[in-house]
N, C-alpha and C positions, 0 to 999 in steps of 0.2 A: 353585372351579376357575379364574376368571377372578383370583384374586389369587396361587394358585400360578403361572401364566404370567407373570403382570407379576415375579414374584419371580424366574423361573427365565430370564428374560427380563434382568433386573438384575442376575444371577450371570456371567451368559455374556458380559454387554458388559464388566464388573470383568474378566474372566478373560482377554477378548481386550485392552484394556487394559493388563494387566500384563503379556501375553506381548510383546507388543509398543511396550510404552512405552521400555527401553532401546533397542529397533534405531530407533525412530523418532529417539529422542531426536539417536544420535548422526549420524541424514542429519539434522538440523536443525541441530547445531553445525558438519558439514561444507557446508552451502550458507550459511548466516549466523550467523557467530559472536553478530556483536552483538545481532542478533534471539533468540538464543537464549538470551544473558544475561538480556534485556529478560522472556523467558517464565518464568525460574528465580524470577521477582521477583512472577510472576500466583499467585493463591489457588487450591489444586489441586482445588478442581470447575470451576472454569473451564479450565486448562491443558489438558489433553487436545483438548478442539476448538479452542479459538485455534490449537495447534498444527499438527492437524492443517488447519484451515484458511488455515495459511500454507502447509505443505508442497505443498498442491494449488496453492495459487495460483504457488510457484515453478514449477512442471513448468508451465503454463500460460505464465509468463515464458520457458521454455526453449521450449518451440514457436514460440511469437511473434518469440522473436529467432534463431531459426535461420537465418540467409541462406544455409545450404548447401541448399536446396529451395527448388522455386519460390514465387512469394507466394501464389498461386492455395490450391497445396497446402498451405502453411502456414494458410492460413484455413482451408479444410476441417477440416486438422488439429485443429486449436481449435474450431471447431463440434466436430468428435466427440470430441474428450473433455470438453467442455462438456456434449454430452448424458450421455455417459460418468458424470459426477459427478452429473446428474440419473437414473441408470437409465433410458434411453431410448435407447438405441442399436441401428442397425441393424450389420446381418454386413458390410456393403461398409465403415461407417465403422469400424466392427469394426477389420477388417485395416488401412485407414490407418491407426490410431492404432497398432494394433501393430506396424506397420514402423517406425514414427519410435520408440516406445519401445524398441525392442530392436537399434537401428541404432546401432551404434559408430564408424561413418564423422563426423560433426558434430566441431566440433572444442569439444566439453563437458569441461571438467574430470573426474576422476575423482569428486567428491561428487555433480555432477549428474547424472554416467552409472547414480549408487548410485540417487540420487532417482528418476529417469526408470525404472528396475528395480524399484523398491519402488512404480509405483503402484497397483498391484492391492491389494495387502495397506494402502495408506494410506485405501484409497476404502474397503476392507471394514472398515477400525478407522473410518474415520467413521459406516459402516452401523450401528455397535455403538450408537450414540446416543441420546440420547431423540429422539423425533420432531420437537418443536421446534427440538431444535441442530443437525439435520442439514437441516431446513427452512431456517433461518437460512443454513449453511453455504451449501448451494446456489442460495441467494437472491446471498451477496456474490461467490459464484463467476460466478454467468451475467451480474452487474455488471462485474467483471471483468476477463472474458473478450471481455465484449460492447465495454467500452471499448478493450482492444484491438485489437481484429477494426475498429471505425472506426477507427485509427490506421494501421494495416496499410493499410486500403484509403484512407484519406487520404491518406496520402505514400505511395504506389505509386511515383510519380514522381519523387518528391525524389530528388535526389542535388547535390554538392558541384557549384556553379553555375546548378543550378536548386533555387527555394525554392517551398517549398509553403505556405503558411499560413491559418492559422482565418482564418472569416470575419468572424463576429460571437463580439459577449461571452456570446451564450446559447452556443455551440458551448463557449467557453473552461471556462465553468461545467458545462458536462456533463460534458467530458473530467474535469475536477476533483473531481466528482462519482463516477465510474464506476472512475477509478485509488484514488481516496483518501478522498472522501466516504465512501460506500457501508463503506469498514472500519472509522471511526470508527462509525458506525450499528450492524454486524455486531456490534464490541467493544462496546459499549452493552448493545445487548442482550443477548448473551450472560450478561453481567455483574446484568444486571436478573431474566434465568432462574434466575440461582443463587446471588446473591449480596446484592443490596439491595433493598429495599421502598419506592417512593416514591407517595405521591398519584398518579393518572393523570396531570393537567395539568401536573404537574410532569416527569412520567416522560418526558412529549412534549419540553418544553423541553429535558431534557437530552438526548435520541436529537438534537435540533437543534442544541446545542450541541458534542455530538461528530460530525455530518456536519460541521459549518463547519473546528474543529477539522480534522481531514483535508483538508478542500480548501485550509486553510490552509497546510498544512503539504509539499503537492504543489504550490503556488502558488510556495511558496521553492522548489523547484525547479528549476521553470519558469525562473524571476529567476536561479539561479546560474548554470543550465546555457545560457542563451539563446547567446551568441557559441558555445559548440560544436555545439549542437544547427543554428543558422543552417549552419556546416560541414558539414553532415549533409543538409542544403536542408530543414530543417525549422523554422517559425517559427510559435509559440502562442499570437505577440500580437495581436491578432485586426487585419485589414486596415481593418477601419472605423476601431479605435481608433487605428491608425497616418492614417492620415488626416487625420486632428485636425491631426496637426502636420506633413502634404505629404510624408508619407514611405510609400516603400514598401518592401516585405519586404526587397529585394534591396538599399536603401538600409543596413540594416544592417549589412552585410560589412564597413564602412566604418568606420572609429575615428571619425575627423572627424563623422559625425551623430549622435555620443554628445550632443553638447547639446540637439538635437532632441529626442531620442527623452528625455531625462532628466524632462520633467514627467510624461510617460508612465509611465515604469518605476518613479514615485516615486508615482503614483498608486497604480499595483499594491503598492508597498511599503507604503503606506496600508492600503490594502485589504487585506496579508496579514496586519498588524499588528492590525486587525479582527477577524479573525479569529482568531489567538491568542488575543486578549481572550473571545471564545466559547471558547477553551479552557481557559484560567485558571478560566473561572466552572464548567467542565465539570470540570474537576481540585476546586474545592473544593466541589465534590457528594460528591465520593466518602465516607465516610464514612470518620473516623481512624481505625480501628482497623487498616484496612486499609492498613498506611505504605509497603510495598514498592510495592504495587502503584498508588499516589500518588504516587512518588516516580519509578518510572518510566513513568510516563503523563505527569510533568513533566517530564523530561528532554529528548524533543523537542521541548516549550515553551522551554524554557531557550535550547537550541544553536538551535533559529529564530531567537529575538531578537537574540541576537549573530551569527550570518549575516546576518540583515536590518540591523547594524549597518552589517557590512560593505561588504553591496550599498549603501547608503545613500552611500561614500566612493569605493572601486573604480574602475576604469575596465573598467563590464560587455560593451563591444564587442573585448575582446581577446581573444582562446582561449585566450593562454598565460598569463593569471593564472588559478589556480584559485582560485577564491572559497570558504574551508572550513573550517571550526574546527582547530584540530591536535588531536591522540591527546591532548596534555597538559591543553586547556582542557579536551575533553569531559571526563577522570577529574578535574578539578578542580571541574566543576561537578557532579558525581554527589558527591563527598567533601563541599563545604558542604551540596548539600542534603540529606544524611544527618546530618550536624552539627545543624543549623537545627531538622529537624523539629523534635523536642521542644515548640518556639518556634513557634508556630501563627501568630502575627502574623507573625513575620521570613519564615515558610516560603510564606504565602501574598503576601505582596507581591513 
């Protein structure tokens, strides 16, 4: 009796699956093209929930960056459909969530209006799951979610003349941790439920070597986007570590403290460079058979290092440079490293 259930149980998640893998597919090419190339390239026991657990963490992004509602609201909002994705929702967070989902006043593009429509049926195609992937899921959701809801409530006040910023390097390492760690972790795992077999003490090492990975990877961010984020009165270099060198937040608005601030931002540059390095060794974990899905897990190893070139030359206190690979290098660094594979030596160096 109990193996007819798990059977009939594995028929109906296949069945919801397939009903819904094209409408999913195509709100996922309409909110991220590139993320969705990236997923054509994942081995299809995994796809389905990577998937779906990008689609939720975008609707999650769209609450968060709503400034048509107040901030207040905006958090609530993210709490309830945080619980929402964990099945724990009361009837008051209930209706919040359903005003902001079904409210066409926000000024959201057409693909996100599709997404924000679709999350009933995204949440019940993640229901279809095994209990681990949907545990997982809701595990790198309430990370987050939860990372955002502090940013929210961190810069409350920022605005363009007034700067807010971290305090300390633990702060900087959570935030990096909770936007971008925590998916490197999620994708690890995931990947380890249905795809590879390692020793336990190995298996640790690598779920360690894909959190870093990600925070490395949010860390370039951080470094590209500093001078516009500062625009925004937001600053993620933490105030102690600016201190080092008699500077403070509102010192960077300024071109002229770009030598200051240079041993600083070269330290971080350091430090994100470290961390790719835990993604290299994480990337040749994967085992070669598996080459798409190598191939693109290298990819953002790749376009980091040459950003981090960048940053390394630039002048990062100005707004109007943008610091960014063009469309040309990225397809040229996907084309060698499809060449290369074969070449195991060439591919991993």
């Amino acid at each position: 009796m109990e193996k007819t259930a798990e059977r009939f149980k594995s028929l109906m998640s296949n069945a919801i699956k397939s009903v819904y893998n094209k409408e999913l597919d195509e709100i996922l090419k309409g909110v991220s093209r590139s993320f969705y190339l990236t997923l054509r390239s994942m081995p299809k026991p995994v796809r389905p929930q990577i998937s779906v657990a990008y689609l939720i963490a975008r609707i999650a992004d769209t609450i968060a960056d709503t400034e048509a509602i107040p901030l207040e609201e905006r958090i609530q909002t993210l709490i309830a459909f945080r619980e929402k994705v964990n099945g724990m929702i009361n009837p008051d967070s209930e209706a919040l969530l359903s005003s902001f989902l079904t409210a066409e006043k926000f000024n959201c593009s057409p693909s996100e209006i599709k997404l924000l429509q679709n999350t009933d049926k995204i949440i019940y195609v993640m229901r279809s799951f095994e209990d681990s992937d949907i545990d997982l899921i809701c595990s790198v959701i309430k990370r987050i979610t939860r990372g955002q809801e502090l940013d929210l409530r961190r810069f409350s006040d920022a605005h363009n003349g007034k700067i807010v910023a971290l305090d300390t390097e633990e702060e900087l390492d959570e935030y990096t941790y909770l936007v971008a760690g925590c998916v490197g972790e999620f994708w690890t795992k995931i990947c380890i439920n249905h795809l590879f077999t390692f020793q336990q003490k190995d298996e640790q090492a690598i779920i360690n070597n894909g959190i870093k990975y990600g925070k490395g990877l949010q860390l370039i961010n951080i470094l590209r986007d500093l001078a516009r984020d500062l625009r925004t009165g937001r600053c993620y270099l933490p105030v102690e570590v600016l201190k080092t060198e008699n500077l403070l937040p509102e010192d960077l608005l300024y071109s002229e403290n770009e030598p200051k601030l240079r041993p600083i931002y070269n330290n971080y540059i350091t430090k994100a460079r470290g961390y790719l390095g835990s993604g290299a060794e994480y990337i040749r974990t994967i085992p070669r058979r598996y080459a798409k899905l190598r191939i693109a897990t290298a990819l953002p190893l790749l376009i980091g290092i040459k950003t981090l070139n960048k940053l390394s030359k630039e002048r990062i206190l100005n707004p109007e440079i943008k610091i960014k690979i063009s469309r040309f290098e990225v397809w040229k660094t996907v084309v060698i490293s499809v060449l290369v594979y074969p070449f195991e030596s060439i591919f991993s160096r």
